[in-house]
C-alpha positions as CSV (number, residue, x, y, z in Angstrom):
1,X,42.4,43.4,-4.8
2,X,42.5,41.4,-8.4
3,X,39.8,44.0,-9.7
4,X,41.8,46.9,-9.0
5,X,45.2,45.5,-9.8
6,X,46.7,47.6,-12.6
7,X,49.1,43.9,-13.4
8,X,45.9,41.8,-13.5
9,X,44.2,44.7,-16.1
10,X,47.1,44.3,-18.2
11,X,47.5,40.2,-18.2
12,X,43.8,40.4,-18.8
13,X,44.1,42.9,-22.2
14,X,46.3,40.5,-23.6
15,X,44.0,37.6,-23.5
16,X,41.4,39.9,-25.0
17,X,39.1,39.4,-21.7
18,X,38.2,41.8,-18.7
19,X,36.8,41.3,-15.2
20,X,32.6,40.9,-13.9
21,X,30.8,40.4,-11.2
22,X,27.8,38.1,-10.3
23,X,27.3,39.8,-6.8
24,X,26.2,43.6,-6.2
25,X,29.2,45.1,-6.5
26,X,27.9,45.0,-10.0
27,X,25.4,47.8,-10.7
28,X,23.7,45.5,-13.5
29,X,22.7,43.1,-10.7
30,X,20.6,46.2,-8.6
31,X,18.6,47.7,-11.7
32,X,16.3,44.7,-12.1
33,X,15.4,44.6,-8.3
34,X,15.0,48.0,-8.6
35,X,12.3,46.9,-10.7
36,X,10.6,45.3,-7.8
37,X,9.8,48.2,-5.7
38,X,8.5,49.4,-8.9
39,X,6.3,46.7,-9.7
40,X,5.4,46.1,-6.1
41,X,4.2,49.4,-5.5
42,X,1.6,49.3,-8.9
43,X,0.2,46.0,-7.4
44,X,-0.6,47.2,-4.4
45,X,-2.5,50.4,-6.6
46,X,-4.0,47.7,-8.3
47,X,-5.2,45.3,-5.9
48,X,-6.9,48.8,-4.1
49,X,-4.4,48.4,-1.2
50,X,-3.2,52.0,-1.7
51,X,-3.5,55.3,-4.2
52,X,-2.0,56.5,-6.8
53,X,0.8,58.6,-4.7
54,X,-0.1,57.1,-1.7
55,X,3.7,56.3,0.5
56,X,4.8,52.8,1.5
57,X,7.8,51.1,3.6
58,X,10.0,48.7,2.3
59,X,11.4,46.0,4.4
60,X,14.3,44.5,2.5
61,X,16.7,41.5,4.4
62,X,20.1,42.9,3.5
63,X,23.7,41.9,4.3
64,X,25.7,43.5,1.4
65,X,23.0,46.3,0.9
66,X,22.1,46.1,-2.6
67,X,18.5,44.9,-2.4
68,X,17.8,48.0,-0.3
69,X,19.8,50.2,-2.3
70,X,17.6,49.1,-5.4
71,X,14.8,50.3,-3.5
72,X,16.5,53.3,-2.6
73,X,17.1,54.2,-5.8
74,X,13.5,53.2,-6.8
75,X,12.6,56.1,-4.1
76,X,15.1,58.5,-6.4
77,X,13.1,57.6,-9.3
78,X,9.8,58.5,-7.7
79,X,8.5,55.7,-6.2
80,X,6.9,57.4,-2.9
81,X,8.7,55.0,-0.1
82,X,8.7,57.0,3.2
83,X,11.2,54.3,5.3
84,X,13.6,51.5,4.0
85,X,13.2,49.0,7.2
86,X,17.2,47.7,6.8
87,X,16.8,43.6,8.2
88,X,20.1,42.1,9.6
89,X,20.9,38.5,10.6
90,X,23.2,38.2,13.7
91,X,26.0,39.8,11.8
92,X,24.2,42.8,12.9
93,X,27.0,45.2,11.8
94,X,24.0,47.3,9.2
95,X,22.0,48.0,12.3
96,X,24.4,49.2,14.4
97,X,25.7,51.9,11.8
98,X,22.6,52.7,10.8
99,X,21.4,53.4,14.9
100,X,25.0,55.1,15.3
101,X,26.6,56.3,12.3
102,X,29.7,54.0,13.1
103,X,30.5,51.3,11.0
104,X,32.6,48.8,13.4
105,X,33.4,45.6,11.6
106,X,35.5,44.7,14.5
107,X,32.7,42.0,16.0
108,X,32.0,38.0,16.2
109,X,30.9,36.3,12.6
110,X,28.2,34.6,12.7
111,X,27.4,31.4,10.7
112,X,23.3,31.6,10.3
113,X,20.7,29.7,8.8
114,X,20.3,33.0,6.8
115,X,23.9,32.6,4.9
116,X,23.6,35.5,2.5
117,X,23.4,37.8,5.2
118,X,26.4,36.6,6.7
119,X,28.5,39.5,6.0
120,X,30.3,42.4,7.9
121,X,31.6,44.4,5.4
122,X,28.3,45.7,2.9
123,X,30.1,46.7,-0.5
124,X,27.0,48.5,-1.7
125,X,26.8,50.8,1.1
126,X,29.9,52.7,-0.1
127,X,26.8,54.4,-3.2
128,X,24.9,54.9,-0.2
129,X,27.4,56.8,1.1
130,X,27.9,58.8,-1.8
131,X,25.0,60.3,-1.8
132,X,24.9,60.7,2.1
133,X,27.7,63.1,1.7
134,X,26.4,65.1,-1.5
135,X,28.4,63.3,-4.0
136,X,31.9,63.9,-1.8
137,X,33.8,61.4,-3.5
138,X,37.2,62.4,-1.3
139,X,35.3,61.8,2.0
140,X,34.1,58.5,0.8
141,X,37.1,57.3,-0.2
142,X,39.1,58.6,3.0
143,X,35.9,56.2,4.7
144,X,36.5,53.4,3.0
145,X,40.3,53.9,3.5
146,X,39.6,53.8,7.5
147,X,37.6,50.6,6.8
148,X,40.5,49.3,5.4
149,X,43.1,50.0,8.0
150,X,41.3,50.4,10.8
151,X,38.1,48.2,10.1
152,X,35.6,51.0,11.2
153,X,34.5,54.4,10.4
154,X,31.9,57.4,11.4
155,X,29.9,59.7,8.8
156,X,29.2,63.0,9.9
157,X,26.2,64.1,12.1
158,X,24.7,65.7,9.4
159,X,24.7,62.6,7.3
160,X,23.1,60.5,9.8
161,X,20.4,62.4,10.9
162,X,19.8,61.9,7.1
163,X,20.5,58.3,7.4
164,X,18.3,57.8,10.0
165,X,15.1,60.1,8.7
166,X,15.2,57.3,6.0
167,X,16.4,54.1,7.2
168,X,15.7,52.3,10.5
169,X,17.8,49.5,11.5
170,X,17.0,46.2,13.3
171,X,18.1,42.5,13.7
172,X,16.9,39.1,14.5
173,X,19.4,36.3,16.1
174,X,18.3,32.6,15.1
175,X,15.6,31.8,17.3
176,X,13.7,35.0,16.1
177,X,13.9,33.8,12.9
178,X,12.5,30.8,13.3
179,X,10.1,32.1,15.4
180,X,8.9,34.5,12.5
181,X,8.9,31.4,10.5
182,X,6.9,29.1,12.5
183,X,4.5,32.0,13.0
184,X,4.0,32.5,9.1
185,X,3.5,29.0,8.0
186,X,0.2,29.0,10.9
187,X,-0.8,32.1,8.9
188,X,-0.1,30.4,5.5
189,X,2.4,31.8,4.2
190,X,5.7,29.5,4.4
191,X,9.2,31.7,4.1
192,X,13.0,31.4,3.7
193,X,15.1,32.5,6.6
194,X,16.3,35.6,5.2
195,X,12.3,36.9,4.5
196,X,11.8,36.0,8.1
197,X,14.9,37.9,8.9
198,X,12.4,40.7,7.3
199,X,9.2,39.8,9.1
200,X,11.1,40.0,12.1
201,X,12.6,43.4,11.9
202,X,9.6,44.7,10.4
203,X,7.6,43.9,13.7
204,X,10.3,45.3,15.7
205,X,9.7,48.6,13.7
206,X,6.1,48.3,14.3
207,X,6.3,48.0,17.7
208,X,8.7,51.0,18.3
209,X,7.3,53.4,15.9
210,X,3.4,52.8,15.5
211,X,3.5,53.2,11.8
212,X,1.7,51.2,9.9
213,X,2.1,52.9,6.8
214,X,1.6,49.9,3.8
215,X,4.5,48.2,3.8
216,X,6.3,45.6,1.0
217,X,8.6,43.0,2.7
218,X,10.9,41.5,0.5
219,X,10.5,37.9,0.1
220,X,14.5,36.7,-1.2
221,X,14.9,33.3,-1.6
222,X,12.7,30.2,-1.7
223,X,12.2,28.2,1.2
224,X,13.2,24.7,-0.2
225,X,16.9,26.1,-0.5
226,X,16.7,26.1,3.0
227,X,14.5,23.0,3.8
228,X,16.8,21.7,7.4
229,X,15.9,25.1,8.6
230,X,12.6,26.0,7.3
231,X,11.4,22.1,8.9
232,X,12.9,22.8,12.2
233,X,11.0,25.7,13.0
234,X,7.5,24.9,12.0
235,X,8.4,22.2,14.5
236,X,9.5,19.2,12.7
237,X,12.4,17.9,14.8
238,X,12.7,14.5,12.9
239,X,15.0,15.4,10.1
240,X,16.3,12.7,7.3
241,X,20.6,13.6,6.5
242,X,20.1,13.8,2.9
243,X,19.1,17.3,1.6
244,X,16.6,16.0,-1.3
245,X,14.9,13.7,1.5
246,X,14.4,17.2,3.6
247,X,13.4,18.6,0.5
248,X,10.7,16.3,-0.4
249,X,9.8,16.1,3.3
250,X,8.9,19.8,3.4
251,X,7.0,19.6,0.7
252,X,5.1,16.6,1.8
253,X,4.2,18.4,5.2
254,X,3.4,21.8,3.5
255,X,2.0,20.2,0.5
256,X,3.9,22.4,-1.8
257,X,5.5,21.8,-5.3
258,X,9.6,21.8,-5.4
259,X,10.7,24.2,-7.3
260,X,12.0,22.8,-10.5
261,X,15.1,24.4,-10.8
262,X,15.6,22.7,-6.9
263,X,14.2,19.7,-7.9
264,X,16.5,19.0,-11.1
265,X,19.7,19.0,-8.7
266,X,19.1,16.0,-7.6
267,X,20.2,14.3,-11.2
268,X,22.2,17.3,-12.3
269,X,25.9,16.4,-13.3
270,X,28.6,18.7,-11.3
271,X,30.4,20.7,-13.6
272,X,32.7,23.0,-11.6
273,X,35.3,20.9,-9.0
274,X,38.0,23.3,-8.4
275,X,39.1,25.0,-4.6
276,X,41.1,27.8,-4.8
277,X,42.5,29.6,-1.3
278,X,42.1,33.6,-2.1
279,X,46.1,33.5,-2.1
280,X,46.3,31.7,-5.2
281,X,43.4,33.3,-7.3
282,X,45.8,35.3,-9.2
283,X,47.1,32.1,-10.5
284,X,44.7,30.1,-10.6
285,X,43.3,32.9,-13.1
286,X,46.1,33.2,-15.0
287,X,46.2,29.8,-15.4
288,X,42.6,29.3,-16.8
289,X,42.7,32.5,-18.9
290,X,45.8,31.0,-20.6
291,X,45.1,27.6,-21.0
């Protein structure tokens, strides 16, 4: 609501400043992951896992849909990716559209140990969209008008039949999530909830489809930002209160290096204090902007 108030624009001219974003929404944030894909897909050339031309899947944990829109666009640009495996936490609102063409928003929120998932209303699918319906700006906009009003909406069959000859759609609650973690720390590998939420799914699509065309699962997030969660399911049940004693504790029992970045919180001097309800951003803006 701030970015498209015309008021705000104008308040904003006349401090000589203008509105970003650190999320998604921004376009800047999806061409470096777009980059991934990219990269991803020469490695496995490389490392002999595939030829030159050869297709992959991509199985990307997504709650506001940008990562797997990167890759989608990656595709665009000639990256040979034959399915995008869409991974959903419990806030399984992605799968559902994707297995039904209806986007219902209208459903239970779900606080996870995969928080960045935690969302039922995917900004970045709107670009999906767009191209779903052949560049139809009106219809999109008349969509995301119903999202608005009504919370929910329903593309054409048409579109979905394309959605779906692209995209396949799955979810994992909590305890499959930290099932799919347990089981990849006993194969060596230890991962964040949301790249489980990705294993997960990805098994799901293995089991219905019987393809097992190469495949790229996106790995999102490290595992020590998540250390309470990570511990309790490779079955440590012990845990300390204090986050940096988890911290170290996971990596004493995986005998793995903190990230530095993580590990410099611990003496790191807190810099931004300030609540703000959504009600009073506009002020609380103006205020800053004007101080």
């Amino acid at each position: 609501r701030i970015f498209s108030s015309e008021e705000m624009a104008k308040f904003l001219s006349g401090h000589d400043c203008s509105f970003s974003s650190a999320n998604s929404i921004n376009f800047g944030r999806l061409v470096p992951q777009i980059v991934y894909y990219v990269s991803a897909y020469c490695d496995m050339v490389t490392a002999g896992r595939i030829k030159q031309g050869d297709p992959i899947n991509v199985a990307v944990p997504t709650g506001n849909f940008g990562d797997i829109l990167a890759a989608y666009y990656a595709k665009e640009m000639g990256v040979p990716i034959a399915r995008f495996i869409c991974a959903s936490n419990s806030n399984n609102v992605l799968t559902d559209f994707i297995r039904t063409g209806t986007y219902n928003r209208n459903r239970p929120f779900h606080t996870t140990i995969s928080p960045s998932m935690d969302i039922l209303v995917s900004s970045n699918l709107e670009r999906l969209l767009y191209h779903l319906l052949g560049g139809n700006c009106e219809t999109v906009a008349e969509l995301m008008k119903k999202l608005a009003t009504e919370s929910k909406y329903k593309i054409p069959e048409k579109a979905l039949k394309q959605l779906q000859s692209e995209f396949y759609g799955a979810y994992c609650d909590e305890d499959q999530t930290k099932a799919a973690i347990g089981d990849m720390y006993k194969k060596g590998y230890l991962c964040d909830p949301h790249t489980a939420v990705a294993v997960g799914a990805y098994r799901q699509y293995l089991k219905e489809t019987g393809d097992y065309t190469p495949v790229v699962i996106a790995s999102t997030a490290s595992p020590f930002k998540f250390s309470g969660a990570v511990l309790e399911s490779i079955g440590c049940t012990d845990l300390p209160d204090d986050e940096f004693a988890r911290v170290e504790l996971l990596a004493k029992l995986t005998k793995q290096a903190i990230p530095a970045p993580i590990a410099a919180l611990r003496n790191g001097v807190e810099l931004h204090k300030s609540v703000v309800a959504k009600e009073e951003m506009d002020g609380f803006i103006r205020d800053f902007i004007a101080r």
